[in-house]
GUGULO-312555 format. One line per 2 residues: number of its first residue (from 1); for each residue x, y negated, z of C-alpha. Coordinates in nm, 2 decimals. Example, Ala and Ser with C-alpha at 12.3 -4.5 7.8 and 13.67 -1.06 7.14 Angstrom:
REM GUGULO-312555
1	1.23 0.45 0.78; 1.37 0.11 0.71
//
This chain:
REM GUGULO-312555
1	12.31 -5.91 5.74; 12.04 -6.11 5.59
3	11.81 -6.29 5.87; 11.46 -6.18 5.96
5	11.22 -6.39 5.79; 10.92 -6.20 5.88
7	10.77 -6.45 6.14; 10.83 -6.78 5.89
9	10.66 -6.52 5.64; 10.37 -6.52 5.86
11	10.33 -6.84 5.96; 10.36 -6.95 5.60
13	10.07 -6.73 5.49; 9.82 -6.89 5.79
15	9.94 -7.26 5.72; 9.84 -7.20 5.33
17	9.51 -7.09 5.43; 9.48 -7.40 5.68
19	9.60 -7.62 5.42; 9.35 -7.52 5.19
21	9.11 -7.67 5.37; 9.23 -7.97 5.60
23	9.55 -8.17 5.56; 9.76 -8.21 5.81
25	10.06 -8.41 5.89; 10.40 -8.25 5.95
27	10.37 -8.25 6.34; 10.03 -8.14 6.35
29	10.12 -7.86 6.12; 10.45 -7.79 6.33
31	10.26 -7.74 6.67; 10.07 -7.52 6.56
33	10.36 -7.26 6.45; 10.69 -7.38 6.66
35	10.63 -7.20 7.04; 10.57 -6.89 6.83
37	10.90 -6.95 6.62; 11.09 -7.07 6.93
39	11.19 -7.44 6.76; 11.19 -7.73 6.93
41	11.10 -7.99 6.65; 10.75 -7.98 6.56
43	10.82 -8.22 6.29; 11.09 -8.02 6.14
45	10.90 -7.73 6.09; 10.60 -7.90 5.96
47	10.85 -8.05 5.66; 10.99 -7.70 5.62
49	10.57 -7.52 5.56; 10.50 -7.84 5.37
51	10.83 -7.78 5.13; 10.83 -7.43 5.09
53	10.42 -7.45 5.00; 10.50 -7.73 4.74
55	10.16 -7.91 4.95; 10.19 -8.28 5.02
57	10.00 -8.46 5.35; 9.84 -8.78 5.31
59	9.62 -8.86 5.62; 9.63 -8.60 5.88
61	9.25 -8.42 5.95; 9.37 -8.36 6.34
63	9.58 -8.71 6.40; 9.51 -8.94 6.15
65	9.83 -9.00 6.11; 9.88 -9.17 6.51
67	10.23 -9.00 6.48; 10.32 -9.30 6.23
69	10.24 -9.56 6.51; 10.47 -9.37 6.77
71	10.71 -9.66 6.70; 10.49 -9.93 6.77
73	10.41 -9.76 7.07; 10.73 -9.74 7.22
75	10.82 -10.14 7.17; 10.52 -10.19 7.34
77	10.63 -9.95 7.64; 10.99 -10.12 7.59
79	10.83 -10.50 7.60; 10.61 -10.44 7.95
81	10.92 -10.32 8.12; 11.14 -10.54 8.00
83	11.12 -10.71 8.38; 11.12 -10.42 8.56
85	11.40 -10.27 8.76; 11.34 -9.86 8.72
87	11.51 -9.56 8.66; 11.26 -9.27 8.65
89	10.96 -9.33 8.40; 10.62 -9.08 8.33
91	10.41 -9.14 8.02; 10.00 -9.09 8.02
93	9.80 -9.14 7.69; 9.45 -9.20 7.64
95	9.35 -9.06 7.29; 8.99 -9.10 7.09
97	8.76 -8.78 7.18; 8.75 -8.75 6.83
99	9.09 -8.68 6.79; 9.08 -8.41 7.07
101	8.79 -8.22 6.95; 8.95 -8.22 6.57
103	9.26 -8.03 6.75; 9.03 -7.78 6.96
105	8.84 -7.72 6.63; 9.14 -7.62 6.43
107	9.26 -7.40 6.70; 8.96 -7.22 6.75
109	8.86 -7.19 6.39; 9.26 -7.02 6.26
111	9.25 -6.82 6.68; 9.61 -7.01 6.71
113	9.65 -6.94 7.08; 9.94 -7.06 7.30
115	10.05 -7.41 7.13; 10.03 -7.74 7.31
117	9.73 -7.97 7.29; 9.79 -8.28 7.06
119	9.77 -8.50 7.39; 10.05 -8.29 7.52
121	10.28 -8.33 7.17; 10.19 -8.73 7.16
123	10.33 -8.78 7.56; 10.59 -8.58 7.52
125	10.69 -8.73 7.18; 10.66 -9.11 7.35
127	10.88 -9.03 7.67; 11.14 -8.89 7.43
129	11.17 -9.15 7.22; 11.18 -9.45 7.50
131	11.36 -9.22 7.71; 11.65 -9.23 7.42
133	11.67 -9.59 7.39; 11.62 -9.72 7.76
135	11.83 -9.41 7.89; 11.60 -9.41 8.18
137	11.48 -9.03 8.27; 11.17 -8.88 8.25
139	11.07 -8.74 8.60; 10.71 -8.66 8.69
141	10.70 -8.62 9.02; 10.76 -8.98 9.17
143	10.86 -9.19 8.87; 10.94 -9.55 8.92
145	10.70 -9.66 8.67; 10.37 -9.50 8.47
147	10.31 -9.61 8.14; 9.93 -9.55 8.03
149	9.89 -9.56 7.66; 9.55 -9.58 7.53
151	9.51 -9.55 7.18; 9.17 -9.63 7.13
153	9.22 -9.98 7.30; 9.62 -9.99 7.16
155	9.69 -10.11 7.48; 10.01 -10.05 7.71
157	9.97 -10.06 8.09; 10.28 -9.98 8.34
159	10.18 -9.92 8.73; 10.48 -9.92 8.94
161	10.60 -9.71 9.23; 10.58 -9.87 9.61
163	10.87 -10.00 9.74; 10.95 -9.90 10.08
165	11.18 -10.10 10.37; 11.28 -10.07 10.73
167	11.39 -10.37 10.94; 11.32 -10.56 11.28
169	11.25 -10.89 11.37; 11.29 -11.14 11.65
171	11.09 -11.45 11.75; 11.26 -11.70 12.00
173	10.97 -11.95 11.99; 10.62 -11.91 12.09
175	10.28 -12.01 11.94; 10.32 -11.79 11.61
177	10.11 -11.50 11.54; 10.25 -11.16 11.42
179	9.92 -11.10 11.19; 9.78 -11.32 10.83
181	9.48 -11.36 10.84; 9.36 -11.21 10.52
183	9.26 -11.43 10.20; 8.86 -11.56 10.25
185	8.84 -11.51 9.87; 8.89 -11.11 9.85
187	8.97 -11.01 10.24; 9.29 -10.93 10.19
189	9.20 -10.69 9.81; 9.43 -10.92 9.65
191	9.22 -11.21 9.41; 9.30 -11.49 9.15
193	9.33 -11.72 9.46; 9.57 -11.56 9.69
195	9.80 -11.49 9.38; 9.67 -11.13 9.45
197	9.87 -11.12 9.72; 9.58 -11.02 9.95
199	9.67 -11.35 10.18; 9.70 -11.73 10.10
201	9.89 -11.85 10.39; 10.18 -11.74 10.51
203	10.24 -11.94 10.92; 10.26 -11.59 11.05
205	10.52 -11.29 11.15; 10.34 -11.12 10.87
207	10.30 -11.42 10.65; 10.66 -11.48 10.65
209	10.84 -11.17 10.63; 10.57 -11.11 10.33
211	10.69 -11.47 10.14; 11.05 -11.31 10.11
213	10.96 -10.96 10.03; 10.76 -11.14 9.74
215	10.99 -11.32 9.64; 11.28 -11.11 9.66
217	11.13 -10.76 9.48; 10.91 -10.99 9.26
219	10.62 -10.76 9.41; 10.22 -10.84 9.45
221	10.12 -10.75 9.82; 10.34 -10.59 10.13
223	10.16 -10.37 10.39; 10.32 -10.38 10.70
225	10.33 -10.15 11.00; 10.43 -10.26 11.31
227	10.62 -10.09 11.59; 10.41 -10.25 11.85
229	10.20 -10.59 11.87; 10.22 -10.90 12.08
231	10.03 -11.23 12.15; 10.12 -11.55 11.97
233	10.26 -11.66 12.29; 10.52 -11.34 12.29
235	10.89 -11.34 12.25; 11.06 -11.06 12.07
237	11.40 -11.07 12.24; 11.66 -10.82 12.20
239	11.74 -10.61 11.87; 11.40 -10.71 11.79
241	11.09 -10.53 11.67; 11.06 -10.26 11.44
243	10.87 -10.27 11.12; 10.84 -10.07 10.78
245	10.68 -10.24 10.50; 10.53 -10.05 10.19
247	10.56 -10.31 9.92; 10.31 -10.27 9.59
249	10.38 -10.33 9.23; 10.78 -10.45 9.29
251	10.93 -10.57 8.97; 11.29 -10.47 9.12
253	11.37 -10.21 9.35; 11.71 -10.32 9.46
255	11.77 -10.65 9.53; 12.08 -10.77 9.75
257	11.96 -10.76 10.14; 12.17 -10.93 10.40
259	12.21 -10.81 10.74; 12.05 -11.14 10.86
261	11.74 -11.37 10.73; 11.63 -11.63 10.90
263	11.27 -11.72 10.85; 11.23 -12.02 11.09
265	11.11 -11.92 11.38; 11.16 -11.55 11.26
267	11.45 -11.36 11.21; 11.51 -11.04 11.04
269	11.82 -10.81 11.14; 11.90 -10.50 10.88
271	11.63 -10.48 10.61; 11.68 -10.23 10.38
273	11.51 -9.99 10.14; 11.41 -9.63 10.25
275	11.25 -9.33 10.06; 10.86 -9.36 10.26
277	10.72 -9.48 10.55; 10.63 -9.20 10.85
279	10.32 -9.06 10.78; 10.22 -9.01 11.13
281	10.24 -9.19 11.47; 10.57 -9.35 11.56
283	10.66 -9.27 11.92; 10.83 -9.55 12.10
285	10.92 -9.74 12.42; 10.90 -10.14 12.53
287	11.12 -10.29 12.78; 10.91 -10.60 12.88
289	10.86 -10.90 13.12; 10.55 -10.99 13.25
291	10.45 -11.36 13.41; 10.13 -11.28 13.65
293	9.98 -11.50 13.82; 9.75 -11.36 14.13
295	9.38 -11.48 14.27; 9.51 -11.48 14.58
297	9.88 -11.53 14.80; 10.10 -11.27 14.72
299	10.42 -11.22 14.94; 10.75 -11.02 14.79
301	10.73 -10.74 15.08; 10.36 -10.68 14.88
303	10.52 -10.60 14.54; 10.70 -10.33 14.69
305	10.39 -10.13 14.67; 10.45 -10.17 14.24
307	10.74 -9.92 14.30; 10.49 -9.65 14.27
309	10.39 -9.70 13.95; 10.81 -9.56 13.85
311	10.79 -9.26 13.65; 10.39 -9.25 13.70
313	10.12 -9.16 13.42; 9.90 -9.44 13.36
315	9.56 -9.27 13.21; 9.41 -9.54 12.95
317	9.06 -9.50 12.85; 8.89 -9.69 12.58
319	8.54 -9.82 12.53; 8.52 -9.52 12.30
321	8.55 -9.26 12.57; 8.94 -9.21 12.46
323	9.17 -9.11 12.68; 9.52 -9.13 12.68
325	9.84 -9.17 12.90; 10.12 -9.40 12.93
327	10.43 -9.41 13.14; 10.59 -9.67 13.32
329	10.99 -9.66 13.43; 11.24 -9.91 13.58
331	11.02 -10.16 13.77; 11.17 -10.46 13.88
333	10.99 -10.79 14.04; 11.03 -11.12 14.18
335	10.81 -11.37 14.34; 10.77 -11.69 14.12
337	10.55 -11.87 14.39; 10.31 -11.84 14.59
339	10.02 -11.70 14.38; 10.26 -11.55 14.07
341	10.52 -11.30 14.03; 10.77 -11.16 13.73
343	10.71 -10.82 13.66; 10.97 -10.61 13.45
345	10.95 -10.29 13.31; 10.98 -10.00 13.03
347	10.64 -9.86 12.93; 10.49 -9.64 12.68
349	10.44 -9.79 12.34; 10.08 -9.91 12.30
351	10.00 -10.01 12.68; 9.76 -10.25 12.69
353	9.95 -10.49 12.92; 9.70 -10.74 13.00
355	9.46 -10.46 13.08; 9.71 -10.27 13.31
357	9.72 -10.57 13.48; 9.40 -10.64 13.52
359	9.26 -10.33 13.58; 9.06 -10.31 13.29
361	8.98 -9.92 13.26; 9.31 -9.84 13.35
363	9.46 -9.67 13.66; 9.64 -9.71 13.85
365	9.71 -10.06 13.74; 9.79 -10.38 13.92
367	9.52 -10.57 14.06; 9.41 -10.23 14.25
369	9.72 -10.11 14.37; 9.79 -10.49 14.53
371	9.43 -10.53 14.64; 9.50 -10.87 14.45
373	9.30 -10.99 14.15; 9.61 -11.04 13.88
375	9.60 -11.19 13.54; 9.88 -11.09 13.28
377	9.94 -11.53 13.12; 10.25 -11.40 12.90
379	10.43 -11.11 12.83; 10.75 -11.08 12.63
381	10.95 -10.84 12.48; 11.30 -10.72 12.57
383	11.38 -10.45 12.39; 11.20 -10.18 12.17
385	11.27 -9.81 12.11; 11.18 -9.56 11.85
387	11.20 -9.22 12.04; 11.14 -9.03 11.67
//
């Protein structure tokens, strides 16, 4: 039983009267007809009009023949990501307007309805062609790396995918700061003097724990959020301090992380990559020990009246009118001398300590409830909890 030609027929009869009057390559020619033939190969099918009609192409009226630069293309995409570790990739192409109105012409003058837009043949034709020599897939929902080819520039750009890491930290010695102060040049945008890093020095928590990140995943700038802050003066004891980093522009994605990195005075305990950071609030506790020092004499059988405070709300109000509430569990104290006292505890995360105890628009707090003007000199951590 001989095949149905009838659709080829047709298309054959519109691509001799397009022909007639524009010349067009054989992947121009083969978009136009190939949805409506069910074929996959635009360029095939092109060949196959272009053969049967006995017409030759010589510079395409839609194209101009780009589709013979697809190869240069490619080695271009190939040489920029040469360094980069990746294994999902999405292609984006800038074309001349020229080249886009030539293609809405032709469709609207031959009413070809239902074909893909030149843009759309020229993407797809890149990603499959890198795609089959890097073996990397195409995936356009978080891809590793964007490639932006622009055409009218013939330039090839690559933006990368964050990185994203979970760890925690301690600090045995005092007198370091857990923020950088951002780069004076750019304030922290990322400039030619900072290595666009967004910061330039690096004798910090932050400054510190971004140096390795930089180093290690080859990327540009680390944004860190912190599970809690402290005062330069602060230990972080314990297990150490939570953090999550969102890393930008990383050359390499998996670099070898061991379980410990010491950083001087900073040490990092089980840093490793994670799919995102949380996108809201992270709930959390603090075990910490507080060194107060009182205005006036202040007797053991006087702390007593702390005890309290256990499994009280502390209502927090901010210069803003904001009010929020913390809670405080297992107090423990002990008399230093005669004007200062240790006070342990496990608060809410984000209690303003040396407010609490001064009794800075919060209540109850300290200095009231011991009729006793108290000052908070250090406070450091024992111990910090995510709750979720």
């Amino acid at each position: 039983m001989r095949k149905n030609n009838k659709p080829f027929a047709n298309v054959l009869q519109i691509s001799q009267k397009i022909l007639k009057e524009y010349d067009l390559c054989d992947v121009c020619l083969g978009r136009l007809f190939a949805k409506k033939l069910g074929l996959a190969s635009n360029k095939k099918l092109g060949e196959k009009i272009h053969h049967t009609l006995k017409i030759k192409s010589t510079k395409c009226y839609i194209c101009k023949n780009v589709f013979d630069g697809i190869g240069s293309q490619v080695a271009k995409m190939l040489e920029v990501s040469s360094d980069h570790d990746f294994a999902t990739f999405l292609v984006g192409t800038k074309l001349k307007p020229s080249i886009l109105d030539r293609d809405d012409h032709m469709r609207s003058r031959f009413r070809l309805r239902g074909i893909d837009g030149i843009k759309t043949n020229i993407t797809r034709e890149l990603a499959k062609q890198f795609s089959r020599k890097t073996k990397k897939k195409i995936e356009s929902a978080e891809p590793d790396l964007v490639f932006m080819i622009d055409f009218k520039a013939d330039s090839c750009v690559i933006q990368t995918k964050p990185a994203f890491l979970w760890g925690r930290y301690t600090k045995t010695e005092r007198n370091m700061p857990q923020k950088q102060k951002p780069c004076a040049t750019c304030l922290g945008k990322g400039c030619i003097d900072c290595n666009y890093h967004g910061i330039s020095e690096f004798h910090s928590i932050e400054g510190l724990i971004s140096k390795y990140l930089f180093e290690k995943f080859e990327a540009l700038q680390a944004k860190i959020t912190w599970i809690g802050g402290e005062d330069s003066t602060s230990l972080v004891l314990g297990s150490g301090r939570p953090f999550f980093v969102k890393l930008l522009y990383p050359k390499k994605r998996h670099p070898k992380l061991p379980k410990k990195i010491t950083l001087g005075k900073v040490v990092l305990y089980d840093l490793k990559s994670i799919s995102k950071t949380p996108a809201g609030p992270v709930l959390f506790t603090s075990k910490v020990k507080l060194y107060i020092t009182c205005e006036n004499k202040i007797e053991q059988k006087d702390l007593s009246k702390l005890d309290q405070l256990e499994k009280n709300t502390l209502a927090v109000y901010e210069k803003s009118g904001k009010r929020t509430e913390k809670l405080i569990q297992n107090i423990q104290y002990e008399t230093n001398s005669g004007n200062s006292f240790y006070l342990s505890m496990t608060a809410s995360g984000g209690l303003p300590l040396k407010r609490f105890v001064s009794g800075d628009n919060i209540f109850p707090n300290i200095s009231d409830i011991l009729e006793n003007k108290c000052k908070c000199e250090i406070f450091d951590f024992e111990a910090v909890k995510i709750i979720r």
